[in-house]
C-alpha positions as CSV (number, residue, x, y, z in Angstrom):
1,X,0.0,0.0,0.0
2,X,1.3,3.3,-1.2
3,X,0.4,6.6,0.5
4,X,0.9,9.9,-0.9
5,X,0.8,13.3,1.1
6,X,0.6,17.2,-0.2
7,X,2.1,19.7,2.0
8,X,-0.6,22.4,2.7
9,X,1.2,25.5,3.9
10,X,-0.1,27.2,6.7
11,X,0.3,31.3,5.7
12,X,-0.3,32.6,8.9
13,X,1.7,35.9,11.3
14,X,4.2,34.4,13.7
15,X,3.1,32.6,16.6
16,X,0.2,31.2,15.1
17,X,0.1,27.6,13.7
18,X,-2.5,24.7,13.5
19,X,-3.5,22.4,16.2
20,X,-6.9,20.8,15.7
21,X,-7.8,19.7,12.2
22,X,-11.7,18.2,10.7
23,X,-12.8,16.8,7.9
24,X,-16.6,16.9,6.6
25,X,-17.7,13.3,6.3
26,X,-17.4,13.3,1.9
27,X,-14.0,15.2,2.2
28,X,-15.4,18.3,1.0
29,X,-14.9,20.6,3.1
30,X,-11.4,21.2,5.8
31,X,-11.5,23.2,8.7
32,X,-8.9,23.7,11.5
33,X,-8.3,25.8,15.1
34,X,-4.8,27.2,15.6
35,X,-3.0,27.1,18.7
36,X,-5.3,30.6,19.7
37,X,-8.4,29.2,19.3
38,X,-8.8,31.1,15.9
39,X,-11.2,28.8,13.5
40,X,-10.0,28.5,9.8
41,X,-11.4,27.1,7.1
42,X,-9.9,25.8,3.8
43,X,-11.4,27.2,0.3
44,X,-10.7,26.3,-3.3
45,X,-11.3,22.6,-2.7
46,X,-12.3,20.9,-5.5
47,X,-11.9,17.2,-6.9
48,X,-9.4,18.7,-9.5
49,X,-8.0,20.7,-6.6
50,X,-8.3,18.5,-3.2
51,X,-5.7,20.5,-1.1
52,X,-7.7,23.6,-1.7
53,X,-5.6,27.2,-2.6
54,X,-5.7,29.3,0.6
55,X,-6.5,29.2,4.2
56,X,-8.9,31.8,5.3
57,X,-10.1,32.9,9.1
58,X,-13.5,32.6,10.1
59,X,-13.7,35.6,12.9
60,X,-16.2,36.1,15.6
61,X,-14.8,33.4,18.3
62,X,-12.4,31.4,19.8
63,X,-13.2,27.5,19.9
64,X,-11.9,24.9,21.8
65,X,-13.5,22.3,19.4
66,X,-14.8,21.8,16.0
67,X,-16.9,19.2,14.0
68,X,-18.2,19.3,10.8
69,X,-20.9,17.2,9.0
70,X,-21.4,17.2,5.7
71,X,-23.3,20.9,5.5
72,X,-22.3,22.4,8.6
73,X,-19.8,23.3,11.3
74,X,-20.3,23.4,14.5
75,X,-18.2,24.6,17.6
76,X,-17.6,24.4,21.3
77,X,-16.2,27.4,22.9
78,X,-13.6,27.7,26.0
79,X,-16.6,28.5,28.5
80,X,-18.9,25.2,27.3
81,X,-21.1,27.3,25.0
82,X,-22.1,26.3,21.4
83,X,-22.2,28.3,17.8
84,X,-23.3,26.9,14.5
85,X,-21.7,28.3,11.3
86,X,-24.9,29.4,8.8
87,X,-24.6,29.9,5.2
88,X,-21.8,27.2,4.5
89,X,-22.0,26.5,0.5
90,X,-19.6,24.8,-2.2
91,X,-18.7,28.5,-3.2
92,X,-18.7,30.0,-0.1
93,X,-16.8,27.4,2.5
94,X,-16.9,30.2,4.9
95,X,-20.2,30.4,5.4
96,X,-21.6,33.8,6.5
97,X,-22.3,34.1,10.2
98,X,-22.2,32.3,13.4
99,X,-24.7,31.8,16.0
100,X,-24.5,30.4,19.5
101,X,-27.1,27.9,20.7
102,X,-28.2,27.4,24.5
103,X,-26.3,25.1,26.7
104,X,-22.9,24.6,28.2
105,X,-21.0,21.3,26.9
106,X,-17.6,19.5,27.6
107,X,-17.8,17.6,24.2
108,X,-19.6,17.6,21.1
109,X,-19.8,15.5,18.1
110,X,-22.0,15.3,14.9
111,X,-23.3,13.3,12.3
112,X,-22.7,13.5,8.6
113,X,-26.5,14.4,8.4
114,X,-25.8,16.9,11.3
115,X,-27.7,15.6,14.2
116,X,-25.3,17.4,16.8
117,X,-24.6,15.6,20.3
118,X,-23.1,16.8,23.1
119,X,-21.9,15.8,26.9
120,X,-23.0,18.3,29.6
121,X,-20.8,19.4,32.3
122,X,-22.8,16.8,34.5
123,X,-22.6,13.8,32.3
124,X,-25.5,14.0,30.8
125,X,-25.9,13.0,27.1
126,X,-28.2,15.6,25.2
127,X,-29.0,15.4,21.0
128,X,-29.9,18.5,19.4
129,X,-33.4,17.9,17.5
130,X,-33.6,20.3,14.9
131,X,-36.3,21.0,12.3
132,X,-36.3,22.4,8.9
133,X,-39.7,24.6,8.2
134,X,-39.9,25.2,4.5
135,X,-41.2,28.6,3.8
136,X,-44.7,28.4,1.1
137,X,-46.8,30.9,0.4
138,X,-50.3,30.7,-1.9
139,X,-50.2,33.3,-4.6
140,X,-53.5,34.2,-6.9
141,X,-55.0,31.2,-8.0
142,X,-53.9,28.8,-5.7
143,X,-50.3,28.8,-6.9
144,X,-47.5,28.1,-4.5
145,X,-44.2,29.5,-4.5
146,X,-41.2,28.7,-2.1
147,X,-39.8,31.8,-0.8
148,X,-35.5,31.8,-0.6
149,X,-34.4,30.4,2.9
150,X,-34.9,28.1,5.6
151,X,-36.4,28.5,9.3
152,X,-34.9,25.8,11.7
153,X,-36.7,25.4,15.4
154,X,-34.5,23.7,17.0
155,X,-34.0,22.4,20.9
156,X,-32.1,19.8,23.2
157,X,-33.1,16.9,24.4
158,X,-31.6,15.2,27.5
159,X,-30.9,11.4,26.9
């Protein structure tokens, strides 16, 4: 068995460098935390391009720990809290905002069809139930259009 590794620079000021790195479950997305907490995420992947071109920083926290599925990546902060990243795409890996979710966790982990657990301080196993609401609405005549977007209602349950 041969195995062959790329060499994916990390372009990053002094100081800095990677220490936690995640994969999506179909290898499309990378994402990593540097030694600061800092979340990065790696763009340009593509199956002609599997290393991806650049490195980019996703700001707005510092995480202790990431997990991805295949559509979305979640992370556990240093105090226990919880954020999902919104708007992830193929074009844009970034993703456009994240938002924190209630609770305080010391682990989480995901599925590839994102159904997110996590371990409470206490012990406690808990599975995020989450719930996709299409947005219709009737126009003249009975027709129905789907408006852009997505509502989730989400909440915890303790198991």
């Amino acid at each position: 068995m041969h195995f062959s590794y790329s060499h994916v620079l990390f372009e990053q000021p002094a100081g800095l460098y990677l220490v936690k790195i995640q994969t999506s479950p179909n290898d499309s997305m990378l994402w990593a935390l540097d030694n600061r907490g800092n979340v990065h995420v790696r763009v340009g992947i593509t199956e002609e391009m599997p290393v991806g071109t650049a490195w980019e920083h996703i700001p707005g926290l510092q995480a202790s720990q990431l997990v991805l599925s295949l559509r979305t990546a979640w992370v556990r902060l240093y105090n226990g809290a919880v954020a999902r990243r919104y708007g992830i795409t193929e074009k844009n890996p970034a993703g456009d905002y994240w938002k924190k979710i209630p609770g305080l966790f010391s682990w989480l982990a995901v599925t590839p069809m994102d159904e997110l657990w996590a371990v409470a301080p206490t012990g406690a196993l808990n599975q995020r139930l989450t719930k996709t609401l299409q947005n219709n609405r009737s126009k003249n005549h009975g027709n129905v259009g789907s408006l852009s977007g997505e509502e989730l209602e989400e909440e915890w349950e303790v198991i």
